[in-house]
RODO-2510 file (C-alpha; in nm, 4 decimals, decimal comma):
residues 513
     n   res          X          Y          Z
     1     x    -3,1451    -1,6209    -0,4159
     2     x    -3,3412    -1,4149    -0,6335
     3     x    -3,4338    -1,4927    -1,0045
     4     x    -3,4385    -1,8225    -0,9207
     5     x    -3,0503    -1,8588    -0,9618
     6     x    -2,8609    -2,1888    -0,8782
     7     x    -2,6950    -2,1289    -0,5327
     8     x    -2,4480    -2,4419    -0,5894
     9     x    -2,3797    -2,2828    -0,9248
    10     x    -2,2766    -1,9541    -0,7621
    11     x    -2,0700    -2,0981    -0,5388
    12     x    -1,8827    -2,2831    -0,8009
    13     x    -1,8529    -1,9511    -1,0037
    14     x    -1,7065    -1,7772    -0,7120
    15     x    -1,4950    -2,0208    -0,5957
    16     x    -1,3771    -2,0193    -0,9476
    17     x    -1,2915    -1,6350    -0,9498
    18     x    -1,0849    -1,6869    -0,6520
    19     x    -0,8753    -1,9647    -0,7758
    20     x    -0,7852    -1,7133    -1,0620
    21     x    -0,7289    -1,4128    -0,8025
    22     x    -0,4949    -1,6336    -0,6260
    23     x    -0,3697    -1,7749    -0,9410
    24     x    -0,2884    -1,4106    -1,0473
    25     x    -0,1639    -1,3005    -0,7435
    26     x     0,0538    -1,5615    -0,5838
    27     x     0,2934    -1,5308    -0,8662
    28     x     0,4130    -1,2050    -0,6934
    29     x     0,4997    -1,3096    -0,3871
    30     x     0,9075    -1,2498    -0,3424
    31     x     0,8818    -0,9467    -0,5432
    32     x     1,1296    -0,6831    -0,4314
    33     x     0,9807    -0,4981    -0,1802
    34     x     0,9603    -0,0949    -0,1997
    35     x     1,0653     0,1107     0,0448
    36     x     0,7499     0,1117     0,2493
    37     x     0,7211    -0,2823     0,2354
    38     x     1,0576    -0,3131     0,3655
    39     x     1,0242    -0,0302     0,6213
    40     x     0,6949    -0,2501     0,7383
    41     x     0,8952    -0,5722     0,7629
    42     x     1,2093    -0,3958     0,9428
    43     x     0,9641    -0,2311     1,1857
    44     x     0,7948    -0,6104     1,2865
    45     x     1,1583    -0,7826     1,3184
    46     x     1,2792    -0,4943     1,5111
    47     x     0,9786    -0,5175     1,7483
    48     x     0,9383    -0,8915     1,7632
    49     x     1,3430    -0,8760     1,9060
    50     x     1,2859    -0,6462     2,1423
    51     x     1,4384    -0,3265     1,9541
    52     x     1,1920    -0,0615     2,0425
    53     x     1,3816     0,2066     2,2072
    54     x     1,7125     0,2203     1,9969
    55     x     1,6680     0,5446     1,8021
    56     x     1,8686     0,3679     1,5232
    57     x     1,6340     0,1088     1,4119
    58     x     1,3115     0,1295     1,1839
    59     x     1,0584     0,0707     1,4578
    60     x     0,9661     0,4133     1,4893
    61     x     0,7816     0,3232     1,1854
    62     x     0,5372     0,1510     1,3490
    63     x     0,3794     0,4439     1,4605
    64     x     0,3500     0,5921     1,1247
    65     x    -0,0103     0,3545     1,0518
    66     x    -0,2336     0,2065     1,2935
    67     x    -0,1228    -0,1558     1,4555
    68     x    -0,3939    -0,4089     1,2930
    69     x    -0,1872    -0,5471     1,0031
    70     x     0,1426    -0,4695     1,1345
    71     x     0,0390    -0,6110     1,4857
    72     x     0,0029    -0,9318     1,3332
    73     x     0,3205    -0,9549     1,1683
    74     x     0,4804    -0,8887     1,4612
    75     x     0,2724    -1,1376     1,6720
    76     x     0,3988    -1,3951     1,3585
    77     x     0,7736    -1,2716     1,4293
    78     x     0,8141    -1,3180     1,7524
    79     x     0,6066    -1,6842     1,7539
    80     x     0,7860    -1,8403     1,4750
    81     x     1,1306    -1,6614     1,5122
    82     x     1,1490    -1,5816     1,1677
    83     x     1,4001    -1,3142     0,9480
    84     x     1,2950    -1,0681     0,7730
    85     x     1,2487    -1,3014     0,4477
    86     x     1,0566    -1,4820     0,6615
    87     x     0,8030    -1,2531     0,7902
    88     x     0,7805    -1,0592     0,4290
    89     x     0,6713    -1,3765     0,2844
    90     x     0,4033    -1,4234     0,5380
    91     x     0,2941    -1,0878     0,5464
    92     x     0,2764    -1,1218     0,1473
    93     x     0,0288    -1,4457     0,1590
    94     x    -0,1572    -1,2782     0,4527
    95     x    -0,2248    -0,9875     0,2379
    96     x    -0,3311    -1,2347    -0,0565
    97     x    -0,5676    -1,3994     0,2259
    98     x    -0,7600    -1,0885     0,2733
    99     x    -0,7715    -1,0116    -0,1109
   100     x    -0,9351    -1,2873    -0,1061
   101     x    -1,1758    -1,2410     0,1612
   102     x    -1,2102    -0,8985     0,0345
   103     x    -1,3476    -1,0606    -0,3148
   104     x    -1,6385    -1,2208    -0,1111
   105     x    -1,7357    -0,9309     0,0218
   106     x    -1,7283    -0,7960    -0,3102
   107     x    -1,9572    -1,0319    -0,4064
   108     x    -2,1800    -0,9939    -0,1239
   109     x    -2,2294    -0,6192    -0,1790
   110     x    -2,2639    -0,6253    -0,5588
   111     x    -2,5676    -0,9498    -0,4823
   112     x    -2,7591    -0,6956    -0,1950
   113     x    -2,7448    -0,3898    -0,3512
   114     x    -2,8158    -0,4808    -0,7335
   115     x    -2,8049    -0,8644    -0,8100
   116     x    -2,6202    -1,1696    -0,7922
   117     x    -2,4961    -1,1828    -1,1420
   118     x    -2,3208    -0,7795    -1,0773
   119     x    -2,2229    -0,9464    -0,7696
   120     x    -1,9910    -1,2650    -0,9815
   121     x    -1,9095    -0,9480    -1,2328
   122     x    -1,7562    -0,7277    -0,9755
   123     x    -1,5904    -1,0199    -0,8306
   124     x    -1,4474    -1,1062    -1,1327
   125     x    -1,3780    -0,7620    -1,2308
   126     x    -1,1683    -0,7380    -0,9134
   127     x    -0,9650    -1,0550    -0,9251
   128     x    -0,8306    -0,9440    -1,2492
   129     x    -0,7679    -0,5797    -1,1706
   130     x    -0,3888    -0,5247    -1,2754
   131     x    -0,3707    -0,3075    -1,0039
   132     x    -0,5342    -0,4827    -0,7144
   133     x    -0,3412    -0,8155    -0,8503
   134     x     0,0106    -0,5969    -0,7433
   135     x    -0,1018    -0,4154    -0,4164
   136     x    -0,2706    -0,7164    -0,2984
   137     x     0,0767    -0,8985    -0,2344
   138     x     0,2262    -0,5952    -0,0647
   139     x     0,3219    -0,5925     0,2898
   140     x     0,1108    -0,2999     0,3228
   141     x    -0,2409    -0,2190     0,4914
   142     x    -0,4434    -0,2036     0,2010
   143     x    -0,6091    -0,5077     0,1742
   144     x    -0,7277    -0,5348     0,5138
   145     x    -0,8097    -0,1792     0,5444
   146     x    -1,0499    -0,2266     0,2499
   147     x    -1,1593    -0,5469     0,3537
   148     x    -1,3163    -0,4203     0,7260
   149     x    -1,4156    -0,0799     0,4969
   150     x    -1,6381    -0,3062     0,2690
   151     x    -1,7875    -0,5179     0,5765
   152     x    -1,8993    -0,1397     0,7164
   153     x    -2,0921    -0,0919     0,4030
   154     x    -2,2388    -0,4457     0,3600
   155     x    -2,3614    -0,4637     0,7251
   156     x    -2,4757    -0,0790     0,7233
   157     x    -2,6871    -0,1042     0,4385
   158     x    -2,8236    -0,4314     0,5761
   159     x    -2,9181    -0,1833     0,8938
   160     x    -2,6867    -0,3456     1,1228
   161     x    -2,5283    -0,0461     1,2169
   162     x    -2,3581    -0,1438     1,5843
   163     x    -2,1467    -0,4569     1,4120
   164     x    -2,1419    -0,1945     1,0847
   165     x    -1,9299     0,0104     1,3436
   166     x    -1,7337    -0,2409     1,4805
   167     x    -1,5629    -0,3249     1,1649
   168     x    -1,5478     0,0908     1,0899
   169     x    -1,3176     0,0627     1,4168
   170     x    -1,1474    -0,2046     1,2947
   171     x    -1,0715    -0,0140     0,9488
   172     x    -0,9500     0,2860     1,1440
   173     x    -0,7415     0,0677     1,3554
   174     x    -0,5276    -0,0560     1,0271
   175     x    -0,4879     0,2553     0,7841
   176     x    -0,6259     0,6160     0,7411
   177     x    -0,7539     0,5936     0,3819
   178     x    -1,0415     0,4171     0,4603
   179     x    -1,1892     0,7587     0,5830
   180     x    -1,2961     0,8056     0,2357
   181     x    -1,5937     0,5660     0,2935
   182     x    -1,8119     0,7477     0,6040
   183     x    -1,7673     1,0118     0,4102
   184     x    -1,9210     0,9385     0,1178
   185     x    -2,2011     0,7891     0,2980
   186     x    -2,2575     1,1324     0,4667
   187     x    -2,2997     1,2789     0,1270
   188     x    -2,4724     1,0237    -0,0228
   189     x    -2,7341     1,0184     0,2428
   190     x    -2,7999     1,3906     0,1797
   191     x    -2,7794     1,3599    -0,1888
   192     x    -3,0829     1,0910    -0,1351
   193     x    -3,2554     1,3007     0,1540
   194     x    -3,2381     0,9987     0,3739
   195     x    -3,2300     1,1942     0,6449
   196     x    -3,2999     1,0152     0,9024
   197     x    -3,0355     0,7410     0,8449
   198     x    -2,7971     0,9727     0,9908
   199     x    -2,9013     0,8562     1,3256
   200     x    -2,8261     0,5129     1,2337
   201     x    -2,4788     0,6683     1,0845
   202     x    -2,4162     0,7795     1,3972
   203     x    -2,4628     0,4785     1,6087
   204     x    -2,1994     0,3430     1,3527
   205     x    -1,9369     0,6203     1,3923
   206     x    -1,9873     0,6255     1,7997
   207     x    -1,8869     0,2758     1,7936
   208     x    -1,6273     0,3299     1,5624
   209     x    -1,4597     0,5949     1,7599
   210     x    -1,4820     0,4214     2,0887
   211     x    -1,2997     0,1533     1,9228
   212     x    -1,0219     0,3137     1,7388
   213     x    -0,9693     0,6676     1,8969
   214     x    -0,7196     0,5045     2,1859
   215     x    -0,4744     0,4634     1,8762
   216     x    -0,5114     0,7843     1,7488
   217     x    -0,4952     0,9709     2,0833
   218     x    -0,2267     0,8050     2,2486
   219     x     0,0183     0,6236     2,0323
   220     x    -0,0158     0,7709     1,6645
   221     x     0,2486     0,9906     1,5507
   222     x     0,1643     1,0836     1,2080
   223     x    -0,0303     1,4208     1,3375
   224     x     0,0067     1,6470     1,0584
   225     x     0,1579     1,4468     0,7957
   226     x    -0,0783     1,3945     0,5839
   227     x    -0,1944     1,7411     0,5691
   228     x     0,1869     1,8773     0,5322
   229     x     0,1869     1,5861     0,2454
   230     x    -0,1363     1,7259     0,0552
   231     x    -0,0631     2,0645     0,0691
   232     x     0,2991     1,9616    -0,0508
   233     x     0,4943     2,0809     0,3022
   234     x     0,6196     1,7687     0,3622
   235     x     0,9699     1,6940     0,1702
   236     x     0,8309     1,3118     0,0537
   237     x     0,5814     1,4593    -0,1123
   238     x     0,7640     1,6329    -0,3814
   239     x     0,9101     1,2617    -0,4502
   240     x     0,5079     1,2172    -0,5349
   241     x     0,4420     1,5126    -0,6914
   242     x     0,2140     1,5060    -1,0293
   243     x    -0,0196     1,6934    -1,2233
   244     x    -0,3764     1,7261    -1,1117
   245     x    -0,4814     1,4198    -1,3559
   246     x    -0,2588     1,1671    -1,2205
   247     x    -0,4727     0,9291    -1,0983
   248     x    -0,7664     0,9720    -1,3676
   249     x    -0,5042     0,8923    -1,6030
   250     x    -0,4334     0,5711    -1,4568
   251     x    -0,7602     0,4423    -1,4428
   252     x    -0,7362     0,2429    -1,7000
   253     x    -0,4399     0,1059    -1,6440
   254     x    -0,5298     0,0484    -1,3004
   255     x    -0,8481    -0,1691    -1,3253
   256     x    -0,7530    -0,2865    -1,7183
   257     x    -0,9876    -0,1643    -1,9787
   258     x    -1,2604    -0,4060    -1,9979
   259     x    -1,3039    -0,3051    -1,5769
   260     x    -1,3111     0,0950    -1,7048
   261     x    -1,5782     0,0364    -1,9129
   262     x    -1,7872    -0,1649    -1,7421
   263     x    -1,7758     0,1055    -1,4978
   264     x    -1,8522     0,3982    -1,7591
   265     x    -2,1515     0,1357    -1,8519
   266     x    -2,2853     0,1333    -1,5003
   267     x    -2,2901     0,5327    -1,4750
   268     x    -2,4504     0,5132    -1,8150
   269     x    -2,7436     0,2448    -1,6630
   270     x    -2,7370     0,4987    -1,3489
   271     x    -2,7855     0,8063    -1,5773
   272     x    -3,0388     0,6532    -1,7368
   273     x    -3,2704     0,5167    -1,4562
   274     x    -3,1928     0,7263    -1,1564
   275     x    -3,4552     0,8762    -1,0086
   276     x    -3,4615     1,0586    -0,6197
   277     x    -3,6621     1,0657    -0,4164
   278     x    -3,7247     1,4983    -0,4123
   279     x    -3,9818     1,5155    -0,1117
   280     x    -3,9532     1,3986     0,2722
   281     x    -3,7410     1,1525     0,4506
   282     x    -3,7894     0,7931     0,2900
   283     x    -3,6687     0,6587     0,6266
   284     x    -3,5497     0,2580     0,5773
   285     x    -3,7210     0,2688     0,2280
   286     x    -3,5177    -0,0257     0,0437
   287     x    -3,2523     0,1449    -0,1828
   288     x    -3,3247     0,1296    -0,4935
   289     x    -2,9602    -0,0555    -0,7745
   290     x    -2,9628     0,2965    -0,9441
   291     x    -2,8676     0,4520    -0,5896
   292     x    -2,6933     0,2310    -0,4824
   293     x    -2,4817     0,2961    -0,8203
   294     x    -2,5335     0,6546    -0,7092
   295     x    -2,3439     0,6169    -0,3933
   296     x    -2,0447     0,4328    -0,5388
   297     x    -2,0104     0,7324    -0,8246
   298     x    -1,9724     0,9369    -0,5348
   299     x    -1,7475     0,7479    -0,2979
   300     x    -1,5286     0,7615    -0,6385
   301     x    -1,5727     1,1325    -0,7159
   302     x    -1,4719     1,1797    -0,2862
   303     x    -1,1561     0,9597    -0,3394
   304     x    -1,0653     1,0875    -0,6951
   305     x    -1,1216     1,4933    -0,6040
   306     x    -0,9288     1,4338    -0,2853
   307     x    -0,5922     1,2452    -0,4404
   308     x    -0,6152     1,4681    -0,7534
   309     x    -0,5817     1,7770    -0,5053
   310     x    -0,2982     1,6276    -0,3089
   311     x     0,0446     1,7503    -0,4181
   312     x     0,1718     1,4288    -0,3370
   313     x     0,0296     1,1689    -0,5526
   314     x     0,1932     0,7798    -0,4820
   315     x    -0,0144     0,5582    -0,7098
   316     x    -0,1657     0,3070    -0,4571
   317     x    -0,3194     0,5750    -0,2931
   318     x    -0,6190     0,4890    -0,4973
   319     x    -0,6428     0,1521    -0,4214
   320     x    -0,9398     0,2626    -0,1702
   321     x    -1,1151     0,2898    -0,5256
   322     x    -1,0953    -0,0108    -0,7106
   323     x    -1,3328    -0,2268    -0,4875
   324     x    -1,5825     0,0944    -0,6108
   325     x    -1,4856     0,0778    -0,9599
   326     x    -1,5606    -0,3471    -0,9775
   327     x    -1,8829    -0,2954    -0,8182
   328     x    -1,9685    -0,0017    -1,0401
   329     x    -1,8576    -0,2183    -1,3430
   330     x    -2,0341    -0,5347    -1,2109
   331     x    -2,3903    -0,3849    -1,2089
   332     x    -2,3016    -0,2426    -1,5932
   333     x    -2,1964    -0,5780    -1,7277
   334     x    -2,4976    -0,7405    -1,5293
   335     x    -2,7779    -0,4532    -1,6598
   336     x    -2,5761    -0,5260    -2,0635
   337     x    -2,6334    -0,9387    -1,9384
   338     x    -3,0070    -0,8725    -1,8968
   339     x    -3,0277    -0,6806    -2,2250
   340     x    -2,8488    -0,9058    -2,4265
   341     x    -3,0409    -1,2242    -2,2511
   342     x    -3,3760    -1,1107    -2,5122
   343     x    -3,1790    -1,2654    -2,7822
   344     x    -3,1056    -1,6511    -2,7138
   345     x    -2,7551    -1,7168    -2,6649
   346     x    -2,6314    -1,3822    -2,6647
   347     x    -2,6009    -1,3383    -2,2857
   348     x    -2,3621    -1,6387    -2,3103
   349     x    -2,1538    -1,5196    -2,5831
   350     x    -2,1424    -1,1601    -2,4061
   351     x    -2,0171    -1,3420    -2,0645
   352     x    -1,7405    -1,5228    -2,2610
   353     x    -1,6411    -1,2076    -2,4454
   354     x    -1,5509    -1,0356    -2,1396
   355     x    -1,4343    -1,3031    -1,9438
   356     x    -1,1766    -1,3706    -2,2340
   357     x    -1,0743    -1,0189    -2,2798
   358     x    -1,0216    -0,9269    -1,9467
   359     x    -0,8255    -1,1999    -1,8844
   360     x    -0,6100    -1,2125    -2,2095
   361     x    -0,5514    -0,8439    -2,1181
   362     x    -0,4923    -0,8950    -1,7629
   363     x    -0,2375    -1,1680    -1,7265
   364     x     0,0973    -0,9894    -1,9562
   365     x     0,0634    -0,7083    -1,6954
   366     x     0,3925    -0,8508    -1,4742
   367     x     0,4316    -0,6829    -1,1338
   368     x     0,7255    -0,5372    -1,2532
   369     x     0,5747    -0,3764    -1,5642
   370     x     0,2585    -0,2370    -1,3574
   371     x     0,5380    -0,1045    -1,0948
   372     x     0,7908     0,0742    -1,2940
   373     x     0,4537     0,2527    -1,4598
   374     x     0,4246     0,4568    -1,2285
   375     x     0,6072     0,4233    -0,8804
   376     x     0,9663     0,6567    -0,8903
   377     x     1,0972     0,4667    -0,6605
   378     x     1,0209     0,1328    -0,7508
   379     x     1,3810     0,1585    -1,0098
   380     x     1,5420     0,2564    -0,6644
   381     x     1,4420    -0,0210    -0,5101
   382     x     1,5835    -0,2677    -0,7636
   383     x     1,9129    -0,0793    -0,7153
   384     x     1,9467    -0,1152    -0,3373
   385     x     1,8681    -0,5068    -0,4730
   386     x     2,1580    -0,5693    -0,6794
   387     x     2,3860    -0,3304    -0,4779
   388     x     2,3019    -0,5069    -0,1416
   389     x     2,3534    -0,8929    -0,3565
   390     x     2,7197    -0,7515    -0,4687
   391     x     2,7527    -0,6738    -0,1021
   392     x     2,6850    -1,0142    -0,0229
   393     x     2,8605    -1,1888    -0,2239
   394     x     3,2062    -0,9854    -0,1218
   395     x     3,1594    -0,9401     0,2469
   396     x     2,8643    -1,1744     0,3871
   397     x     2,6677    -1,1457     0,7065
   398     x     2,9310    -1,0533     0,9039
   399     x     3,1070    -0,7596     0,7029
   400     x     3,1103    -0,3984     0,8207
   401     x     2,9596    -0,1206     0,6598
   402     x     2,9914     0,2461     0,6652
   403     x     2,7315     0,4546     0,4880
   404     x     2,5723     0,8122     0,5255
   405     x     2,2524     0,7942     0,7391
   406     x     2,1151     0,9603     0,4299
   407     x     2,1765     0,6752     0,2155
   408     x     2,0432     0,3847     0,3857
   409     x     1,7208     0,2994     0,2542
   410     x     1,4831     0,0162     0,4470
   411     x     1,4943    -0,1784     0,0761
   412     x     1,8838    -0,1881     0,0934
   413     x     1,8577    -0,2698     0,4731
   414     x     1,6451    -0,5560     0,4018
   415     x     1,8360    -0,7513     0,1672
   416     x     2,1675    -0,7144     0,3376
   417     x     2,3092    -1,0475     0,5159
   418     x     2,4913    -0,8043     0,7577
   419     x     2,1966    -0,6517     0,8396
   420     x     1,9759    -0,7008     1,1756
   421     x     1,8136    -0,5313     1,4324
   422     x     2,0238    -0,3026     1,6573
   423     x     2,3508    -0,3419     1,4673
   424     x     2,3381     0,0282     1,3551
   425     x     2,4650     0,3429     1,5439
   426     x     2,4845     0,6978     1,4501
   427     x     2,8020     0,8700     1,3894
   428     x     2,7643     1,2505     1,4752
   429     x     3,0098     1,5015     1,3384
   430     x     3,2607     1,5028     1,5689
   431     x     3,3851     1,2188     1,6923
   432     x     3,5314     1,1212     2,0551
   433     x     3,7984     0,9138     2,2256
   434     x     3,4985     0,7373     2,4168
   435     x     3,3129     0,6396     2,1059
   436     x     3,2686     0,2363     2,1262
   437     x     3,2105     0,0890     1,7447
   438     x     3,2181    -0,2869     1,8674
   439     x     2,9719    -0,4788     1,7711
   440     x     2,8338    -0,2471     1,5069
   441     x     2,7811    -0,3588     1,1652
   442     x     2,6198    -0,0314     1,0469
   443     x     2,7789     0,2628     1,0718
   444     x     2,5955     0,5364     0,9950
   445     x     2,7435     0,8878     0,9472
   446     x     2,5319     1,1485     1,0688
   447     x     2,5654     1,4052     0,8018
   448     x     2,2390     1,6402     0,8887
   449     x     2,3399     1,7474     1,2778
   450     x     2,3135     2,0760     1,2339
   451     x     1,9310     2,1790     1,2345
   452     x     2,0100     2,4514     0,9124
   453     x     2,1697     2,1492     0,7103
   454     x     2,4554     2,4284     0,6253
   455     x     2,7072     2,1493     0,6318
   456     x     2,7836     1,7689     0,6173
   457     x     3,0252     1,5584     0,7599
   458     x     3,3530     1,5943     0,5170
   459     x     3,6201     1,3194     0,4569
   460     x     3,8441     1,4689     0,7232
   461     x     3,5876     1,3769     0,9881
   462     x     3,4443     1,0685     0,8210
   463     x     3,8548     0,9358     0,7893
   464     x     3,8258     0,9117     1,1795
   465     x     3,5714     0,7102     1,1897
   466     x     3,7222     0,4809     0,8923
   467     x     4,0596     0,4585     1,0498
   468     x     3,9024     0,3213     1,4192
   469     x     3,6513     0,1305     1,2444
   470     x     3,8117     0,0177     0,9677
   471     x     3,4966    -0,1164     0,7892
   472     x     3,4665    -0,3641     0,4661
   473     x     3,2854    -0,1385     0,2471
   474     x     3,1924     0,2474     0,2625
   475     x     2,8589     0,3127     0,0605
   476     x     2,8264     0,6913    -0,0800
   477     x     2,5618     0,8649    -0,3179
   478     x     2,7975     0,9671    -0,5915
   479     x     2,6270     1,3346    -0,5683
   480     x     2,7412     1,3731    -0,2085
   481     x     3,0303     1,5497    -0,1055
   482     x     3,2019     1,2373     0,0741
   483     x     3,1823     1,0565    -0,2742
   484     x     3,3703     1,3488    -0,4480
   485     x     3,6120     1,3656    -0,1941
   486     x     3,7044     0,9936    -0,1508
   487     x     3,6907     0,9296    -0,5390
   488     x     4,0109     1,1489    -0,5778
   489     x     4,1706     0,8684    -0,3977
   490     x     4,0839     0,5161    -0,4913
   491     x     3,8290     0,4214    -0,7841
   492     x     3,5251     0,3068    -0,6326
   493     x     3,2715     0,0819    -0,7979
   494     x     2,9330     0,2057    -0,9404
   495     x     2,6547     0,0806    -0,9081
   496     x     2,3228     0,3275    -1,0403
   497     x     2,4302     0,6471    -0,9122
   498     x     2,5925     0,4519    -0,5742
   499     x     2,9535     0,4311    -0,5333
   500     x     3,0778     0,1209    -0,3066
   501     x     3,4937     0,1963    -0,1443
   502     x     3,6908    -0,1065    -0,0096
   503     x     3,7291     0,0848     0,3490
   504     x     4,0533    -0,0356     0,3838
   505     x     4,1901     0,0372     0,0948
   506     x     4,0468     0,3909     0,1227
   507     x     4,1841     0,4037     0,4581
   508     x     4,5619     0,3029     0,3205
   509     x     4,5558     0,5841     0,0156
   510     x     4,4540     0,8560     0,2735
   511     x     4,6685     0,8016     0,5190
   512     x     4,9592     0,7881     0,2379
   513     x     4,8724     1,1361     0,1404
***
């Protein structure tokens, strides 16, 4: 190790920083899951049963995002047997697990490219990240996306380019965003007239393809949704929608203050000491801390530009950022640690300083404070919570629900007793004598048939279902038309803009009148 550090020391100092990750993270697991979370979880249970063709389940999902993380939960599913609570907890302290691995590599890449001590920094830096402490306990991709995207980097710039591509395959093989990456390289390479490392590139991206294009060829079905969600075609992305600064805004926020400027220190060291190379190819020349810092400004300014251009902007889109931003603000604190280190004890004191104030300022961010910052649907998500609990608690696992297709949500779905996989069916408009309702605990009224959404299912139509059916509860928006219409009969009870009928009761005042 260079400087003559203490390897054992290091060690301890790392393992220490991921004791605190976990510390900070494991706290969140059982949070209430968004709507993508529980649309993940749904997805594995429904495939780990066997319910992959039933157009009324949430597999379909699964297609949505390459297989790698949600592979695994369903591989955990269908070995252990579990429920959904089950497999969300899992998939929770899985997603922890790579944090955690992801943190090494952290500290891996900060040690090659600048020194050890940016390496503990960025480490640190990381584990503390408000942000990365909430999205690393989702039961989302992120983690393990970023984790393979960082092993790409470390093993590319240590010029091992075919395993470099191998874990580029594996990236593409468990979310899109890690995209970002290659193609800041690309730039960066050209910014640095390293030329002739695009060959090496190359090798990396042919492997990379080879590995993951079978996903993306055959089986993905997200073609053109992320395109229709930039340029603000797609209908979830006006959910999203927010001014061009969004995510610049929440930088600070996001990483915690003492992590943004670190990282405005680092560009300030790079600013300062960058110099490239302006004639001829410099080949496998050893890059030099300042590029290196290069690079990550602009695998930040690639990621930032891009989401601040998007019309849809969900806020852990820029997760694919923050392992930038630690390193970034690991080499600053590092280059301030050298400076300070002419003055005896001051290095120490520095350390301690930030160490103190990152954590003080860290730990009172609570999941659900960072969440309701800046995710809209997070408050909808604690309302399909309490209204699926009050569900519970009147009709159990083996009620009967009725509910617009419109209105289910995968949150609600997940923490309803009466919920599992193929117990829904679709309603359509009109019903007939041959429709069989056994066994159904989900009845979902199918209130978009027509293709021109000119008109809904009223209560006239929706009262034959309810009379055959006769289900516990019937669940309604209160802005739909159904609500309207069956609140001139009984009183229902509200519950954040959801209004929750006793079906039989409903059934009894309508058929009086």
């Amino acid at each position: 190790m260079r400087s003559g550090a203490n390897r054992k020391a290091v060690i301890i100092i790392l393992l220490a920083i991921l004791v605190l990750a976990l510390l900070l993270r494991v706290f969140n697991v059982g949070h209430v899951l968004s709507w993508d979370e529980a649309w993940n979880v749904n997805s594995v249970v429904d495939a780990a049963t066997g319910h992959t063709d039933d157009a009324s389940t949430f597999f379909p999902n699964f297609w949505r995002h390459p297989p790698s993380y949600t592979g695994l939960g369903i591989l955990y599913a269908w070995v252990t047997g579990s429920g959904r609570a089950g497999v969300s907890i899992a998939l929770e302290l899985l997603s922890i697990i790579f944090a955690l691995l992801l943190i090494v590599v952290i500290f891996l890449c900060g040690r090659d490219w600048f020194d050890y001590r940016a390496g503990l920094f960025a480490s640190f830096l990381f584990a503390v990240m408000p942000a990365a402490r909430v999205y690393d306990t989702w039961v989302k991709q992120e983690s393990l996306t970023l984790l393979f995207g960082l092993l790409f980097l470390l093993l590319f710039f240590r010029e091992k380019h075919v395993a470099a591509g191998i874990f580029l395959g594996m990236a593409l093989l468990t979310k899109e965003i890690v995209v970002f990456i290659p193609f800041a390289l690309v730039l960066f390479l050209a910014v640095t007239r390293r030329f002739g490392e695009y060959r090496r590139l190359a090798v990396s991206l042919v492997v990379a393809v080879f590995l993951s294009a079978w996903w993306y060829l055959l089986f993905s079905r997200t073609s053109g949704h992320f395109v229709d969600f930039f340029l603000g075609k797609h209908e979830s992305a006006l959910t999203w929608a927010g001014p061009w600064f969004f995510y610049l805004k929440r930088i600070p926020g996001d990483v915690g203050w003492v992590g943004f400027l670190a990282a405005l220190l680092g560009v300030a060291f790079m600013a300062c000491r960058l110099v490239i190379a302006r004639h001829g190819d410099r080949g496998r020349d050893r890059y030099t801390p300042p590029e290196m810092a290069l690079f990550i400004v602009i695998w930040l300014s690639v990621i930032y530009l891009t989401l601040s251009l998007s019309s849809g902007k969900p806020p852990w889109m820029a997760y694919s950022a923050f392992p930038g931003l630690a390193l970034l603000g690991g080499w600053g604190l590092s280059e301030a640690f050298k400076a300070a280190s002419k003055r005896r004890g001051m290095a120490a004191a520095l350390t301690a300083l930030v160490v103190a104030v990152a954590v003080a300022m860290s730990v009172p961010v609570s999941f659900g404070e960072y969440m309701s910052s800046g995710d809209v649907m997070f408050p909808d998500a604690l309302r399909d919570k309490a209204i699926a609990e009050r569900i519970n608690r009147e009709v159990g696992a083996e009620g009967k629900i009725m509910l617009r297709d419109a209105d289910l949500s995968p949150t609600l779905a997940f923490y309803l007793d009466n919920y599992r996989p193929g117990c829904m069916t679709l309603l359509p408009l009109e019903r007939s004598a041959d429709d069989d309702l056994a066994g159904f605990s989900f009845l979902l009224l199918d209130n978009w048939k027509d293709p021109e959404k000119t008109h809904e299912m009223d209560l006239e139509k929706a009262y034959e279902y309810l009379e055959a059916a006769e289900p516990d509860l019937l669940l309604l928006n209160r802005d739909s038309r159904l609500a309207r219409e069956a609140g001139l009969y009984i009183e229902p009870v509200r519950i954040d803009g959801t209004c929750i009928f006793k079906g039989r009761k409903l059934v009894e005042a309508i058929g009086k009148h």
